[in-house]
C-alpha positions in Angstrom: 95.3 48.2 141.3 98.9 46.7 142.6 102.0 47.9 141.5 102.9 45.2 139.1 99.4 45.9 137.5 100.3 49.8 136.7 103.6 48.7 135.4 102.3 46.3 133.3 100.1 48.5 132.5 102.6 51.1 131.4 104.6 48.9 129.5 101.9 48.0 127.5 101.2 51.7 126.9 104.8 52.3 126.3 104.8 49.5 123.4 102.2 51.2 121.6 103.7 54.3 121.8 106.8 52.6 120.7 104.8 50.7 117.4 103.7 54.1 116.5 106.9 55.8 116.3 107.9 52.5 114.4 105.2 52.9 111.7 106.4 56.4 111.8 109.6 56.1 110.6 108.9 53.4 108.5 106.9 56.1 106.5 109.8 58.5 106.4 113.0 55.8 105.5 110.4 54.7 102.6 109.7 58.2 101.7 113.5 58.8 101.7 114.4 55.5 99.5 111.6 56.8 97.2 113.0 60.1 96.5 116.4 58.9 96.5 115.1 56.1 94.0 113.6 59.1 92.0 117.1 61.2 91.4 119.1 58.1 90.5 116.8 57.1 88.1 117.0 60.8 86.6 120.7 61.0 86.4 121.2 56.9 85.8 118.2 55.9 83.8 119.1 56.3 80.4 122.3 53.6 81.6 119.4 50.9 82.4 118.6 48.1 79.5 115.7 46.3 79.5 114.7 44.3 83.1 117.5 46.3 85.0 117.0 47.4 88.3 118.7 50.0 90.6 118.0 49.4 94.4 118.8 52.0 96.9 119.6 52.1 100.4 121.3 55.1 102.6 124.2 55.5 101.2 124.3 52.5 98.2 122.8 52.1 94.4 123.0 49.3 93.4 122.5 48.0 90.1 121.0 44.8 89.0 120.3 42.8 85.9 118.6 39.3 85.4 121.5 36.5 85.0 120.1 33.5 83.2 122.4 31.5 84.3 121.7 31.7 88.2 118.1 32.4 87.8 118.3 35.7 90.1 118.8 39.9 90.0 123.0 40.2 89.9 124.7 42.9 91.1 126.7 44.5 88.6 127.7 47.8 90.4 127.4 49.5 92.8 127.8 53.2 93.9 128.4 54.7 97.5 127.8 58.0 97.9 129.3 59.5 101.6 130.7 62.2 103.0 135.0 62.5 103.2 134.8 62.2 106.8 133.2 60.2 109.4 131.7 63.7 111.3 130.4 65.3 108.1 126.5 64.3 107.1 126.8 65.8 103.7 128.0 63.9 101.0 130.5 65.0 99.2 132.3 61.9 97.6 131.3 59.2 95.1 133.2 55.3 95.0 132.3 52.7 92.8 132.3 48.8 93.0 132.2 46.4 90.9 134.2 42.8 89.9 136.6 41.7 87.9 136.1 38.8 85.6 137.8 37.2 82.6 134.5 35.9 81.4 133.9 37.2 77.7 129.9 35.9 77.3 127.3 37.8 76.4 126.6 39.1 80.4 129.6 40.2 81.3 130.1 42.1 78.0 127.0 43.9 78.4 127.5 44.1 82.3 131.0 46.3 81.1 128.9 48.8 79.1 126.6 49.2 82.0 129.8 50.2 83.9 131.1 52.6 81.1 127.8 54.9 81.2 127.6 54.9 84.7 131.3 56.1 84.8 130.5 58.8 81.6 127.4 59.9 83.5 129.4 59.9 87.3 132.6 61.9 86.0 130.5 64.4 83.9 128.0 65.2 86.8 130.4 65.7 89.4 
C-alpha cells in the first residue's frame, strides 16, 4: 500500500469518525431544544391561543402565530434569556423583543395580549 493509499485511507476513516460525532450531537442539541421546549411551555403555555407556536433555540423563544394575511407563522415576540456577561454560562437575565405598530386589526390587537401575559408571567417568575 503507498502512502497516498493509507492517507486516503485515513481520511476516510477520519470522516466516519467525524459523521458519528455529528449524529452525536445532533442527538444532544435536539435533546436540549426538547427539554428547553418543555419548561417554556410550562411557564408560557397558558399565554398560547389556539395555532400558536413557541420555537426555541439556545438562547431565543420565540413566539409565533398564523397571520392570514401573509399566509405564514409571525413572530410576535421573542425572549432572550443570557447571562450579564460575555464570560458567565449561566443565565441570569431575561430581554424581550417585539415591534411596534400602529395597526389596530384584529392581529395586532390579539398579538398585544400575547405580549401582556408573557410580561405578567416574566416579571412574576423572576
Amino acid at each position: 500500500m503507498t502512502k497516498i493509499e493509507i492517507i486516503k485511507k485515513a481520511i476516510i476513516s477520519n470522516e466516519e469518525k467525524i459523521d458519528v460525532l455529528k449524529a452525536k450531537r445532533r442527538k444532544v442539541e435536539e435533546s436540549k431544544t426538547d427539554t428547553l421546549s418543555r419548561m417554556y411551555m410550562q411557564y408560557f403555555g397558558d399565554c398560547l391561543v389556539n395555532d400558536d407556536t413557541i420555537e426555541v433555540s439556545d438562547t431565543y423563544v420565540y413566539f409565533k402565530r398564523f397571520d392570514s394575511d401573509y399566509n405564514y407563522h409571525k413572530e410576535m415576540l421573542s425572549i432572550s434569556v443570557r447571562s450579564s456577561s460575555w464570560r458567565d454560562e449561566e443565565a441570569d437575565k431575561i430581554e424581550t423583543s417585539f415591534y411596534s405598530t400602529s395597526a389596530n386589526n384584529e392581529f395586532e390587537l390579539k398579538r398585544m395580549k400575547l405580549i401582556g401575559n408573557v410580561g405578567q408571567v416574566i416579571r412574576f417568575s423572576g
